[in-house]
DSSP file (Angstrom, degrees, kcal/mol; ACC not computed):
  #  RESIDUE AA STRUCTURE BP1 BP2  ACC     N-H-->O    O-->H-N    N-H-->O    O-->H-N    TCO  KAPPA ALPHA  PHI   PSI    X-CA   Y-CA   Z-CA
    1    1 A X              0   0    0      0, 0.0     2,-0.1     0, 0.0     0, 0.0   0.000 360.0 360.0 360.0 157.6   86.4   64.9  -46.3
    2    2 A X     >  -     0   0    0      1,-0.0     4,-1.5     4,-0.0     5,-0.2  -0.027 360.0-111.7-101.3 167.7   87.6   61.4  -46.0
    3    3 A X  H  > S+     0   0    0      1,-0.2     4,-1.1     2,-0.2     5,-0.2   0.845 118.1  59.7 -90.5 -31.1   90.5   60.1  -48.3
    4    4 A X  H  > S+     0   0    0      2,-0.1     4,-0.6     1,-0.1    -1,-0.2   0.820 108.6  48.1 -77.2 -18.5   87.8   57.6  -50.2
    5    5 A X  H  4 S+     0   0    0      2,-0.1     5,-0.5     3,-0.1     4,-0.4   0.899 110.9  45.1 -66.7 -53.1   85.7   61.0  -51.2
    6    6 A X  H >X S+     0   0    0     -4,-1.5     3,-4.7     2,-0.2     4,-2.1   0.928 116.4  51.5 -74.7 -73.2   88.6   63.2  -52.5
    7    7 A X  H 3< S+     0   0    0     -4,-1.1    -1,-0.2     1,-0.4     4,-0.2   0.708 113.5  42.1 -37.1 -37.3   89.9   59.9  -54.6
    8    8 A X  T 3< S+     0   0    0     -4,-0.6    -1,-0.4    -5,-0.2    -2,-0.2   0.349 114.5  50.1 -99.5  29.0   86.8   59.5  -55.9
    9    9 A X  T <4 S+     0   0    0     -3,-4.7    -2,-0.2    -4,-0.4     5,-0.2   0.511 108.6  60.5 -99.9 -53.1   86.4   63.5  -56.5
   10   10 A X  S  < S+     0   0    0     -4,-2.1    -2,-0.1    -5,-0.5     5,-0.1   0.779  70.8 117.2 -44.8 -21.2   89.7   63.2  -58.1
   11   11 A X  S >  S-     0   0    0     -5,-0.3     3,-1.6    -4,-0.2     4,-0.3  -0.317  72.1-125.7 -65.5 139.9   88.9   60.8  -60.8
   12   12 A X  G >  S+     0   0    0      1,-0.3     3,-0.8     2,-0.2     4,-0.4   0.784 109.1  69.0 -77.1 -17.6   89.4   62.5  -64.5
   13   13 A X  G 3  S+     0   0    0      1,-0.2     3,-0.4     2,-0.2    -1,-0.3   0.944 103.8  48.4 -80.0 -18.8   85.5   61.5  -65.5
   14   14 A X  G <  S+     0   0    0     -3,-1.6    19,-1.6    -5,-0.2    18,-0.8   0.505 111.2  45.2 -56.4 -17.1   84.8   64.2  -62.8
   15   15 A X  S <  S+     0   0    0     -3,-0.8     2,-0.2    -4,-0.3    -1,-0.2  -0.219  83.2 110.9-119.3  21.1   87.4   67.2  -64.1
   16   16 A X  S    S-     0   0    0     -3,-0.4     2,-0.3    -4,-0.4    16,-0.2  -0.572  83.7 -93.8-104.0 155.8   86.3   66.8  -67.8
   17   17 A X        -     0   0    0     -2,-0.2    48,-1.7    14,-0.2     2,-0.6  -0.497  43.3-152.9 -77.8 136.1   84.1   70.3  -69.1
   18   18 A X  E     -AB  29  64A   0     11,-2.7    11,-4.4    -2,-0.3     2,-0.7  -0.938  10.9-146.3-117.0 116.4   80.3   70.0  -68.8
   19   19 A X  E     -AB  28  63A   0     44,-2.2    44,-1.3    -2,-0.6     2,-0.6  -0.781  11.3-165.9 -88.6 114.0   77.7   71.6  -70.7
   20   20 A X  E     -AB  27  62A   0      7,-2.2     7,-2.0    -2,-0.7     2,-0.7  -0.877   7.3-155.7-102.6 149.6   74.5   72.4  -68.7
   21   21 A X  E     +AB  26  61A   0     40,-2.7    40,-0.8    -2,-0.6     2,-0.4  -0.851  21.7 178.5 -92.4 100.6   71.4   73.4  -71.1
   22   22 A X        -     0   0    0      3,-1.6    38,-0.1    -2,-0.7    37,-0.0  -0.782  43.5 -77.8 -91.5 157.1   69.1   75.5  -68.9
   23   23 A X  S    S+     0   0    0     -2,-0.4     3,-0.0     1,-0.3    -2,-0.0   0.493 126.4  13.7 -10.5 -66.9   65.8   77.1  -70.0
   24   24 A X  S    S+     0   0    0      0, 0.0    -1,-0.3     0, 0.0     2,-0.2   0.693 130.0  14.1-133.7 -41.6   66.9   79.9  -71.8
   25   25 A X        -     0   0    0      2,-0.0    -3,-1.6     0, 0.0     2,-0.3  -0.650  62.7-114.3-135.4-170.7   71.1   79.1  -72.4
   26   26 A X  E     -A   21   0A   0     -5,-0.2     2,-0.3    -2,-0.2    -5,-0.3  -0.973  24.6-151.1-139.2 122.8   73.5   76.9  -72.2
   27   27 A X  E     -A   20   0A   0     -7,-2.0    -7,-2.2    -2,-0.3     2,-0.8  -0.676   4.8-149.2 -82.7 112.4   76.4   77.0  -69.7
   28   28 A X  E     -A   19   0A   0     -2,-0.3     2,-0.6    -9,-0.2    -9,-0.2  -0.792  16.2-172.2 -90.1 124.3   79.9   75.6  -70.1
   29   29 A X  E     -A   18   0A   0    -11,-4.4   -11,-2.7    -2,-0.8     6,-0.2  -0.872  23.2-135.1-105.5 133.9   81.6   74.6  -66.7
   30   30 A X  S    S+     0   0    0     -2,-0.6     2,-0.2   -13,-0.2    -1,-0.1   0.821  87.8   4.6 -30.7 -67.6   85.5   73.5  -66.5
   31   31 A X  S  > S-     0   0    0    -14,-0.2     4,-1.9     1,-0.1   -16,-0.2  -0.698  75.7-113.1-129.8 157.2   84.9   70.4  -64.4
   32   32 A X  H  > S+     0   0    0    -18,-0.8     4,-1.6     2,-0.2   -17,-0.2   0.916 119.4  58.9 -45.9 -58.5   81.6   68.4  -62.9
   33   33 A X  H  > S+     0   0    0    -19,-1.6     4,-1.0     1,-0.3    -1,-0.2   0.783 102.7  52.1 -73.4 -29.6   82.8   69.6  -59.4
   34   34 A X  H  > S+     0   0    0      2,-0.2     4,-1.4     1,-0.1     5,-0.4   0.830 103.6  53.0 -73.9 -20.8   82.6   72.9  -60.7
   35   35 A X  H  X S+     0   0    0     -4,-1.9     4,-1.5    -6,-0.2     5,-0.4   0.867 108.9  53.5 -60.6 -20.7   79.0   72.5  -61.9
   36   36 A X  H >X>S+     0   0    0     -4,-1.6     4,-2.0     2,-0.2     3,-1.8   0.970 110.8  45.6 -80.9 -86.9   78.1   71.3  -58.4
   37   37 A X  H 3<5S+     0   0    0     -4,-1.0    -2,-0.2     1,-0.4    -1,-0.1   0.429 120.9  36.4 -22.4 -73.9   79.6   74.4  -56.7
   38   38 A X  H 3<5S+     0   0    0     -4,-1.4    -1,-0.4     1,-0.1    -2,-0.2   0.665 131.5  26.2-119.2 -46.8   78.2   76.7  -58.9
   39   39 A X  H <<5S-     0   0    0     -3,-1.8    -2,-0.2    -4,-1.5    -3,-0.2   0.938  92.7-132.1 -95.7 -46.5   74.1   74.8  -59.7
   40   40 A X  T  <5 +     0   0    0     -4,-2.0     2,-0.7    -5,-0.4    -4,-0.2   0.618  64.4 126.6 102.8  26.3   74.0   72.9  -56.4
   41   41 A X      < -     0   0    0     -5,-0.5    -1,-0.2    -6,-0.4    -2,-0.1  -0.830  67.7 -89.4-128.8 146.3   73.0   69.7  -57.8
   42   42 A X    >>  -     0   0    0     -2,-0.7     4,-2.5     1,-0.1     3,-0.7  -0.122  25.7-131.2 -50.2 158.1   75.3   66.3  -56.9
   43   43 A X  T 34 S+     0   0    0      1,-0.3     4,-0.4     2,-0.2    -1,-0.1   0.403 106.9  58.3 -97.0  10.3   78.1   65.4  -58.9
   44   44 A X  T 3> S+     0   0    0      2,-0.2     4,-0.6     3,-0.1    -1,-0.3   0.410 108.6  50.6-112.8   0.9   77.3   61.9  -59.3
   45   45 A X  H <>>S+     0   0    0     -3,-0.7     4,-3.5     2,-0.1     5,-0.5   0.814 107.6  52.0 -50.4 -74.3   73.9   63.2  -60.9
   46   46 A X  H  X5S+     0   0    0     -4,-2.5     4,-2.3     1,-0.2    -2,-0.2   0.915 110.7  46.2 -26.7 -57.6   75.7   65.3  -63.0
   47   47 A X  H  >5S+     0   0    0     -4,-0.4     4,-2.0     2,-0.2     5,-0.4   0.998 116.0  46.5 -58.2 -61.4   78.0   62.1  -64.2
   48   48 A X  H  X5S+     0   0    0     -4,-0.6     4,-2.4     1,-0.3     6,-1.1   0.948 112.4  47.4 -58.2 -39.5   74.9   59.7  -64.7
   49   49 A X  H  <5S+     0   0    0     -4,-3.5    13,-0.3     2,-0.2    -1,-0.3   0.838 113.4  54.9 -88.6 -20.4   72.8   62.3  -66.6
   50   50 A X  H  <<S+     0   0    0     -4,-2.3    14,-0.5    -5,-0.5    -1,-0.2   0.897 109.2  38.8 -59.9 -41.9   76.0   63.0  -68.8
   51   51 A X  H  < S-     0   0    0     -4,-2.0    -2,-0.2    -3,-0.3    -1,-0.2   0.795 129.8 -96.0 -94.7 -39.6   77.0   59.5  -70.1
   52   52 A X  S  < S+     0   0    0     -4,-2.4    -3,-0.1    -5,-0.4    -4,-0.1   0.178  87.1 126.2 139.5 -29.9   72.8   59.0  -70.6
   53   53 A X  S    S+     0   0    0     -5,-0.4     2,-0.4    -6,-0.2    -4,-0.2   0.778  84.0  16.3 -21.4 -54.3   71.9   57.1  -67.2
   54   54 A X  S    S-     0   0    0     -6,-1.1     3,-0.1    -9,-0.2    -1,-0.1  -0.852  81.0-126.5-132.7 171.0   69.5   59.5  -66.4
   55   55 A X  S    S-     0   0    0     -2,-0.4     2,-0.3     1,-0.2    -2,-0.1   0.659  85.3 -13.5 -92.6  14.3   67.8   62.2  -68.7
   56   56 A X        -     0   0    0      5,-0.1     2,-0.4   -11,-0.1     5,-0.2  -0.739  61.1-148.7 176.0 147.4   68.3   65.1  -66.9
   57   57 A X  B >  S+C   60   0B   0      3,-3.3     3,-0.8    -2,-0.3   -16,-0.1  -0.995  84.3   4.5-129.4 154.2   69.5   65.9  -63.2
   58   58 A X  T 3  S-     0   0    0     -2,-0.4    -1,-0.1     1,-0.3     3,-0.1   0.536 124.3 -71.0  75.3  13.4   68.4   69.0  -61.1
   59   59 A X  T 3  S+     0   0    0      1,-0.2     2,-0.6   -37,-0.0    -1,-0.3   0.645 115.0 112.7  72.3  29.2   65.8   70.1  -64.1
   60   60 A X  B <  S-C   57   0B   0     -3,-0.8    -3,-3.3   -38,-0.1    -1,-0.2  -0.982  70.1-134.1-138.9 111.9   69.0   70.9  -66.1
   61   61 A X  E     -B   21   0A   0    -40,-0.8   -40,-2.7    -2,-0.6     2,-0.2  -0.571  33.8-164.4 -71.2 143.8   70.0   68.7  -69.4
   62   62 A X  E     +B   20   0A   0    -13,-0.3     2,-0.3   -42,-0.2   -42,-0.2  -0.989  16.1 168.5-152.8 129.2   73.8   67.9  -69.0
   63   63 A X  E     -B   19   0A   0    -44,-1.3   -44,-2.2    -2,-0.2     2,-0.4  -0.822  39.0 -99.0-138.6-177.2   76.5   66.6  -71.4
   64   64 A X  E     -B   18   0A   0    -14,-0.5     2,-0.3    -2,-0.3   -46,-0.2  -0.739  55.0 -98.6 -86.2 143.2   80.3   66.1  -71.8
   65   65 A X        -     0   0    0    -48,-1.7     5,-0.4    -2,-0.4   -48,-0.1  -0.600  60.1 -94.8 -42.7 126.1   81.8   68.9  -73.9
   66   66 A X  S    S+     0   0    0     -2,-0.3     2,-0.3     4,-0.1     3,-0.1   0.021  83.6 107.8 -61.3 160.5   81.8   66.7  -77.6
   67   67 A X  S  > S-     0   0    0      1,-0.3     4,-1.1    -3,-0.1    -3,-0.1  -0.782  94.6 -72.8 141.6-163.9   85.5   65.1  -77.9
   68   68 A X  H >> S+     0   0    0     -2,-0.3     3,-3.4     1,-0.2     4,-0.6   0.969 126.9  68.8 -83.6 -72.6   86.8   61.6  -77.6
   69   69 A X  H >> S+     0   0    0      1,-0.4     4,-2.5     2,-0.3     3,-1.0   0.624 103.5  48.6  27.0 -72.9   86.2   61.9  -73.4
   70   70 A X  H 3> S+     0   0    0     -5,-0.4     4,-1.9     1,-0.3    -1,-0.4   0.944 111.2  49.7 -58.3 -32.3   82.2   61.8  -74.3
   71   71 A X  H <X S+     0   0    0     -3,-3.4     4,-1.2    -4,-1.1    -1,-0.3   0.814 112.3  44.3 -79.6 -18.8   82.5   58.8  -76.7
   72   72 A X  H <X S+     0   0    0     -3,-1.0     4,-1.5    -4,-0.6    -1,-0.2   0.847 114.5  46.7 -94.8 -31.5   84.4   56.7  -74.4
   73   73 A X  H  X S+     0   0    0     -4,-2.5     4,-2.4     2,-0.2    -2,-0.2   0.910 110.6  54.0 -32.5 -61.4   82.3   57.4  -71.4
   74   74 A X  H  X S+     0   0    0     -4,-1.9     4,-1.1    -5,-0.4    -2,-0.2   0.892 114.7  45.1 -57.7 -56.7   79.1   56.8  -73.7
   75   75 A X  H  X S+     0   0    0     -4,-1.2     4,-1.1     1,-0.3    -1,-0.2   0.821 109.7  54.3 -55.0 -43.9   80.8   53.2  -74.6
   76   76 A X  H  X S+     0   0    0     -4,-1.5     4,-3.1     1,-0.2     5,-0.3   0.847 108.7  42.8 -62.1 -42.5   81.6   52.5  -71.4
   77   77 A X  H  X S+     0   0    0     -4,-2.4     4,-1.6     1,-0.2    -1,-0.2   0.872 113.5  54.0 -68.5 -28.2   78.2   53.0  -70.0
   78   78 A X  H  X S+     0   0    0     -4,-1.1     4,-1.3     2,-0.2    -1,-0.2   0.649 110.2  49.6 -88.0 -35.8   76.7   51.0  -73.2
   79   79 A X  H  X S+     0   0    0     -4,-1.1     4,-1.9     1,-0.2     3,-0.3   0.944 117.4  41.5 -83.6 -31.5   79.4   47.7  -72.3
   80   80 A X  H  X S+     0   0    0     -4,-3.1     4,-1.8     1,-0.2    -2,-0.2   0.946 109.9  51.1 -86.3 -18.8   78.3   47.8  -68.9
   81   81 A X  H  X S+     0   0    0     -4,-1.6     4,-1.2    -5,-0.3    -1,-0.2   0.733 109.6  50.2 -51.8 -36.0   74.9   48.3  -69.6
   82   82 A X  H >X S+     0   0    0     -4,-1.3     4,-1.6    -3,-0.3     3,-0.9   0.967 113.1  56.2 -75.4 -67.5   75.3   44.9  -72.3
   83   83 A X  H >X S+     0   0    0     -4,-1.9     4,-1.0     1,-0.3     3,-0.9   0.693 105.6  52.9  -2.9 -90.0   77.0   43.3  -68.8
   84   84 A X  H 3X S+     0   0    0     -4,-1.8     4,-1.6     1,-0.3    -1,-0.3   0.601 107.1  42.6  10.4 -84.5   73.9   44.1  -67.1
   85   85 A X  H <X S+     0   0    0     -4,-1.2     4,-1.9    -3,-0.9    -1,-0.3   0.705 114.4  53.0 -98.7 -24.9   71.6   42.6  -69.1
   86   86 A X  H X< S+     0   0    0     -4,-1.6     3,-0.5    -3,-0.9    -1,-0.3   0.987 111.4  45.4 -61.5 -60.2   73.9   39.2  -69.5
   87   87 A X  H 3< S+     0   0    0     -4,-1.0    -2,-0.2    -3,-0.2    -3,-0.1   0.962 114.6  51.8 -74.0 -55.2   74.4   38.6  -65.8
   88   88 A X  H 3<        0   0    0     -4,-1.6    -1,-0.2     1,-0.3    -2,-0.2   0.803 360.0 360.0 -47.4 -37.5   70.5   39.3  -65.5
   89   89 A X    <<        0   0    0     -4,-1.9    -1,-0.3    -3,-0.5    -2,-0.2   0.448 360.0 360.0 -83.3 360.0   68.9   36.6  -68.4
């Protein structure tokens, strides 16, 4: 891998615990990069469908393990979202 992949592999919003909800349970994994490993579905899916970007990635609902980590993620995605819509009007 190239030094701009592992940097951006590295990044803490990638190593934070993930819950995925599948059909019948619900899975904790340590890090995003382990959910990839382990489900097969990208980790920058994973990330979007966590903070709310997208509603589900791989057929599998996905969130941050609850703590401060999910609420500042969740903020962040809601100020750039605000961004967004000011640069656009």
């Amino acid at each position: 891998m190239s030094n701009r992949v592992l940097l951006k592999r590295s990044q803490k919003k990638y190593n934070l615990p993930v819950i995925g909800h599948f059909e019948d349970k619900s899975v904790r994994f340590n890090s995003i990069l382990e959910a990839e490993k382990i489900t097969g579905v990208n980790y920058t899916l994973i990330f979007e469908a966590c903070i709310g970007k997208a509603y589900k990635a791989g057929n599998i609902y996905w969130e941050y393990e609850k703590g401060n980590h999910y609420i500042r993620y969740k903020a962040y995605y809601l100020r750039a979202m605000e961004k967004l819509k000011d640069i656009i009007q």
